[in-house]
N, C-alpha and C positions, 0 to 999 in steps of 0.2 A: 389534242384533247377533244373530245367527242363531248356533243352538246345535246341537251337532252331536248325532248322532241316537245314541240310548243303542245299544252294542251288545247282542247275540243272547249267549243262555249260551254256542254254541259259538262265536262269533264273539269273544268274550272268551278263551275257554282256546284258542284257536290261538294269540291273538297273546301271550299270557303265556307260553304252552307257546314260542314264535317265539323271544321275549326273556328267556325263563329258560335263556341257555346264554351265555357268557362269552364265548365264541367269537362267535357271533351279535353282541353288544352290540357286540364291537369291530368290526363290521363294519359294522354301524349308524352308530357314531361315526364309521368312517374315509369313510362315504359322505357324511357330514353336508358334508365337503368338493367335493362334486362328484363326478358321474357318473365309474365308471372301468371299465375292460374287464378281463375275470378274471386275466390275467398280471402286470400293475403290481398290481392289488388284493392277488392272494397277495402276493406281496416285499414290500409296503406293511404284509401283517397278520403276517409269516414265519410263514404257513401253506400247504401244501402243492394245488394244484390241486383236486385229486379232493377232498380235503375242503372244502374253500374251495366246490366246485360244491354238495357237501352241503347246506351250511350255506345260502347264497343258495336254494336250491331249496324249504326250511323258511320262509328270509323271506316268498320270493315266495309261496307257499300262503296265508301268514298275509295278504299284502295289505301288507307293510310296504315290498317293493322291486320294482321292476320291469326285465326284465332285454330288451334288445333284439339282434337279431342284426345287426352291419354288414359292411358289407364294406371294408377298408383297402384303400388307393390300390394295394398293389399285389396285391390281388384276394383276399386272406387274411380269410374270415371273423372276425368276432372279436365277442363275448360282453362288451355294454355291459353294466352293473348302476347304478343311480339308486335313490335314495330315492321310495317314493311321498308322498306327502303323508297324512299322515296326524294323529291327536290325540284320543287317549284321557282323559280322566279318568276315575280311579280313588278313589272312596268307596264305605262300607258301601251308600246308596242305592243306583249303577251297579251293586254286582256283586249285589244282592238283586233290583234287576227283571230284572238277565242269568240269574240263576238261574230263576227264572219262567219262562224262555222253554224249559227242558232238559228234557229229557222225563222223564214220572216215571218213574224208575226205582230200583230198592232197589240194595243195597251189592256187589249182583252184575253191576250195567247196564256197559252201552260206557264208561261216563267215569273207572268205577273202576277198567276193566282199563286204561287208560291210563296211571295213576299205579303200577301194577305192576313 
């Protein structure tokens, strides 16, 4: 059995940073059902477009969804979103060698002003 490759300190806090938001998780969940295109997805989460684009746009960075452009039969763009494949485990090990990888920096670096 092949075991999936430990992530990167920032490859770890995108996709925490991805899935620490409520919003996100139910969008996760609602894809878990199949691929769906961003106007049934809103009325599907009763979230509003422009947000709804936000939020997928946070996934897709993280590497957690992937969003295609098609064209409908009758010549209307329209904006798929799919789950990637993805499978994190999370123990003190995974996030001490992910730390390892983040640059040393004191309490003043890029990663604290994040949490700001």
């Amino acid at each position: 059995m092949a075991t999936e490759p430990a992530p990167t300190g920032d490859e770890l806090l995108k996709v925490l940073a991805a899935l620490g938001n409520p919003h996100r998780m139910r969008i996760v969940a609602a894809l878990t059902r199949g691929r769906n295109y961003v106007s049934a997805l809103a009325r599907e989460i009763g979230m509003g477009r422009p947000l709804l684009h936000m939020h997928l746009q946070r996934l897709e960075a993280a590497g957690l969804v992937v969003g295609t452009l098609e064209l409908s039969e009758t010549g209307k763009a329209m904006k798929y979103y799919e789950l990637a494949p993805f499978l994190y485990t999370l123990s003190p090990a995974v996030v001490a060698k992910a730390a390892r990888t983040l640059p040393a920096e004191g309490p003043e670096g890029a990663h604290a002003k994040e949490n700001t």
